[in-house]
Every structure is written in structure tokens, then in C-alpha cells.
C-alpha positions in Angstrom: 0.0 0.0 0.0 1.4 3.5 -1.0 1.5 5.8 1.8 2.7 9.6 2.8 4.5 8.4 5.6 8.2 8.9 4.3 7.0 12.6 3.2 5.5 13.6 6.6 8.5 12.2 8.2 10.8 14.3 6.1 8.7 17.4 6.4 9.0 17.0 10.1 12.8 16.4 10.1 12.4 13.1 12.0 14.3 10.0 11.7 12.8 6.3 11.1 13.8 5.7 14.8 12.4 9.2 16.3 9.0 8.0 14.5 9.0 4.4 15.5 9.9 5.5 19.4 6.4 7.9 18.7 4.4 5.6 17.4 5.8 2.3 19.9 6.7 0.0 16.8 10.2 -0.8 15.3 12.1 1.2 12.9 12.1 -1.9 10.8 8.1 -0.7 10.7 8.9 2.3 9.5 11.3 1.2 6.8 8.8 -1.6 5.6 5.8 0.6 5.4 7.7 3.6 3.6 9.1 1.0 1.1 5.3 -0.7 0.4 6.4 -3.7 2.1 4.1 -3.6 4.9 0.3 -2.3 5.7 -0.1 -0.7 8.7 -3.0 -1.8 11.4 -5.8 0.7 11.5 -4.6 1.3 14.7 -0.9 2.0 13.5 -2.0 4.3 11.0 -3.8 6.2 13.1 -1.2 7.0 16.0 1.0 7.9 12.2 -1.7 10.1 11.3 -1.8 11.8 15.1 2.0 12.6 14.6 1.4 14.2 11.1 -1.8 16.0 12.5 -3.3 14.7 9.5 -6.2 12.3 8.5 -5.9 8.5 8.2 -7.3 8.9 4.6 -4.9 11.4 3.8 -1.4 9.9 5.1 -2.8 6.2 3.9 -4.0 7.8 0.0 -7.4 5.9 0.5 -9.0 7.4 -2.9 -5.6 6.3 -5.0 -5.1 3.0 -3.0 -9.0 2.2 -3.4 -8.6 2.6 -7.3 -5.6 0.7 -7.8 -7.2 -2.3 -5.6 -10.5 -2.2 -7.6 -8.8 -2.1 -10.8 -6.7 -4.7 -9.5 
């Protein structure tokens, strides 16, 4: 699943680590979500989306990972 994660981080100058110690997981977590190699629980993505300030929609791109899933 695409996500914003790696963008947000960057925007707000944290490291993997710094976000995985925010949001209780590993920074393996981080690294495996920002490459597409891992969904995030709801409840992951939502502490994520917390961090950001932002929505779960927008840091998970539910319209553009809806799409590619149904055209899938």
C-alpha cells in the first residue's frame, strides 16, 4: 500500500527511529511501510496520522489505493 509516511517524516525532520519511538513499533516498521512492504494496522495508522496531525485517509491515499485495488 502507497502511503505519505516517508513525506511527513521528512517534512517534520524526523528520523525512522524518532518515528518508531512515537508511534511504539520498530524502525524496521517504519522502513517496511515507507518501502510498500508492509500495511499498517488501523490502529498503527492512526497513531501515524496523530504525529502528522493529519487524517488516516490522507497519510494512507485511500482514494488512490482504493482505485488501484478495484482495478486490481
Amino acid at each position: 500500500m502507497k502511503t505519505k509516511v516517508r513525506e511527513y517524516r521528512n517534512r517534520a525532520g524526523m528520523t525512522q527511529q524518532e518515528l518508531a519511538d512515537a508511534v511504539h513499533v520498530s524502525s524496521r516498521t517504519i522502513i517496511s511501510i515507507e518501502k510498500e512492504q508492509y500495511n499498517p494496522s488501523l490502529m498503527l495508522a492512526y497513531r501515524l496520522a496523530r504525529v502528522f496531525g493529519t487524517t488516516v485517509e490522507d497519510l494512507c491515499l485511500l482514494e488512490e489505493n482504493s482505485r488501484i485495488e478495484d482495478e486490481g
